[in-house]
C-alpha positions in Angstrom: 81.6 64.3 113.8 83.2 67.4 115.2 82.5 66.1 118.8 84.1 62.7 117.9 87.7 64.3 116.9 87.6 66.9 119.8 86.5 64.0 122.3 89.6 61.4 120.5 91.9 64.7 120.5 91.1 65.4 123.8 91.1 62.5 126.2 90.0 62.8 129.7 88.4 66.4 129.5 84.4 66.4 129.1 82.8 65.8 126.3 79.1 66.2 124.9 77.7 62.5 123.2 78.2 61.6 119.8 75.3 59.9 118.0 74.3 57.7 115.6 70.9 56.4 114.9 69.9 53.4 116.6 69.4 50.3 113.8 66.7 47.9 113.8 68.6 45.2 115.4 71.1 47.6 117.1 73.6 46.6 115.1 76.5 48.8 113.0 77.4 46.6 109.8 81.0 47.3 108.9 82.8 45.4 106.0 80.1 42.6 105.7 80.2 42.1 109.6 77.9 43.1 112.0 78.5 44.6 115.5 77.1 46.7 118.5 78.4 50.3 117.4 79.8 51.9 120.9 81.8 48.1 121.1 83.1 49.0 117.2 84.2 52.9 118.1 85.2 51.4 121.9 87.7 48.6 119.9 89.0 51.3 117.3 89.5 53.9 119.6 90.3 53.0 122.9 90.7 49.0 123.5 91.7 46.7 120.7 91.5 43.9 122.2 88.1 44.3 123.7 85.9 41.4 123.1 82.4 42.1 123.6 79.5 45.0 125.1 79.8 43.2 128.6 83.2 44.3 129.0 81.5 48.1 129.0 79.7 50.2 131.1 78.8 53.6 130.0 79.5 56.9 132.5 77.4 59.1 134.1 77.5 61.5 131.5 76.2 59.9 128.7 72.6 60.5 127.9 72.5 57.9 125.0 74.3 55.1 126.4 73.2 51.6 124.4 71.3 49.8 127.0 69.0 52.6 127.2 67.1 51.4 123.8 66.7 55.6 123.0 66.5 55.9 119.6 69.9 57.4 118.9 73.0 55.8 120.4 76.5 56.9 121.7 79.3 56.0 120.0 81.8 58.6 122.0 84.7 56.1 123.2 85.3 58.2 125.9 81.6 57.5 127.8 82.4 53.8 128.1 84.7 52.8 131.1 85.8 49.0 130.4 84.6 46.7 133.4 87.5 44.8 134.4 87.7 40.8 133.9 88.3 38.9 136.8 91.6 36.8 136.9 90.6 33.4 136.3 93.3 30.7 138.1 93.6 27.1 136.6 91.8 24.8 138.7 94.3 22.5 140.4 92.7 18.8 139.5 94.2 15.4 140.9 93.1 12.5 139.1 91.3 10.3 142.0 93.1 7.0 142.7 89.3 5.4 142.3 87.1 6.1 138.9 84.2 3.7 140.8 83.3 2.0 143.6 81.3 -0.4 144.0 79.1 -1.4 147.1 76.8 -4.8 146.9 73.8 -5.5 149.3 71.3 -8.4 149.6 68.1 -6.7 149.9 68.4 -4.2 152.3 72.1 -5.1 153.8 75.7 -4.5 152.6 77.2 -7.4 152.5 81.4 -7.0 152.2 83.4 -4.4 151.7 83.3 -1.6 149.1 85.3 -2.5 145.9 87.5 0.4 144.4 88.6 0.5 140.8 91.4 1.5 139.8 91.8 0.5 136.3 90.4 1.8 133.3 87.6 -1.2 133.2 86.3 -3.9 136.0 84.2 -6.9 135.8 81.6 -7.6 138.0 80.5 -10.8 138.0 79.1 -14.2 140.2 82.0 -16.6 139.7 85.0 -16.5 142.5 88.3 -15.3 141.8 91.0 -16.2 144.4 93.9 -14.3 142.9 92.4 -11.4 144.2 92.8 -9.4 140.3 92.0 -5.8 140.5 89.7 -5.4 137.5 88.0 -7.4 139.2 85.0 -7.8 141.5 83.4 -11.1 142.4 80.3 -11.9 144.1 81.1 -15.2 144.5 83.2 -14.5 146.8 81.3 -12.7 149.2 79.8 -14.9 151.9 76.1 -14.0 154.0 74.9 -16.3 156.9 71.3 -14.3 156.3 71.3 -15.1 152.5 67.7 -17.0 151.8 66.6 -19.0 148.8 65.6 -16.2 147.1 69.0 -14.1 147.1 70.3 -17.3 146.0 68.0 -17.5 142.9 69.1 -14.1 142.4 72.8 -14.3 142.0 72.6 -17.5 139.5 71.3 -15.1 137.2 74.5 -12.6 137.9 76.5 -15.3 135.5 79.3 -13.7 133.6 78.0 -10.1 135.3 78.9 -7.0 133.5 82.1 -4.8 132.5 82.4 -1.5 133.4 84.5 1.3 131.4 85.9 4.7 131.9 85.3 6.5 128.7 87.7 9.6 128.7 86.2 12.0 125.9 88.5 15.2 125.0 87.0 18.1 122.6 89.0 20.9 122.1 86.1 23.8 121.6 87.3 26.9 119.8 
């Protein structure tokens, strides 16, 4: 303990390592909570607001540092350096003027043009819709001078088609 207080009383200036021994899990239990001891000494000593061992990297001089797995470990504060944090920017996010877009084909061809949604929910569907709604996307209207029996056959079975949703889902984690 002598070699703690002289290292704490005299920052900057050489010191010699301070041990403790190493725990079975590697872990210093301090008022019923558990931690990695050179983080504990690091926090008390040095950086209160450090947050965990990968914000450390011990120095040259330490013989005992805590990734070495030795069978004593340093707790001296001042043979930790803290590894700076980059600066993380907010993301600059637009919300797109589309959620979905929707392309149709008959077999193996496009038939029309792509339909962009806008809204929160569309319909896709077989009927036709002439007022040109937005929600909306209707096969009916889309004509094919290739279309066959079969494709035919096909879209009666589109009927009253299906609704589509964005689903916006928030969760604040702490």
């Amino acid at each position: 303990m002598d070699e703690l207080e002289r290292a704490l009383s005299c920052p900057g200036q050489p010191s010699k390592c301070v041990t403790i021994p190493r725990s079975l899990d590697g872990r210093l239990q301090v008022s019923h909570r558990k931690g990695l001891p050179h983080v504990i000494y690091c926090r008390v000593w040095r950086w209160p607001d450090l947050q965990s061992h990968h914000e450390l990297k011990p120095l040259e001089c330490c013989e005992f540092p805590f990734g070495s797995k030795q069978k004593e470990v340093c707790i001296n504060p001042y043979h930790y350096r803290r590894v700076e944090t980059p600066d993380f920017r907010p993301v600059c996010y637009e919300e797109p003027q589309h959620w979905c877009s929707v392309a149709y084909y008959e077999l193996n061809n496009r038939v029309g043009e792509t339909f962009q949604a806008s809204s929160r929910s569309v319909l896709i569907d077989g009927f036709t819709d002439p007022s040109n709604n937005r929600n909306r996307f209707c096969l009916g209207l889309l004509s094919n001078v290739n279309r066959n029996s079969t494709i035919e056959n096909t879209r009666r079975h589109i009927g009253k088609g299906k609704s589509n949703y964005v689903i916006l889902w928030r969760s604040l984690l702490s």
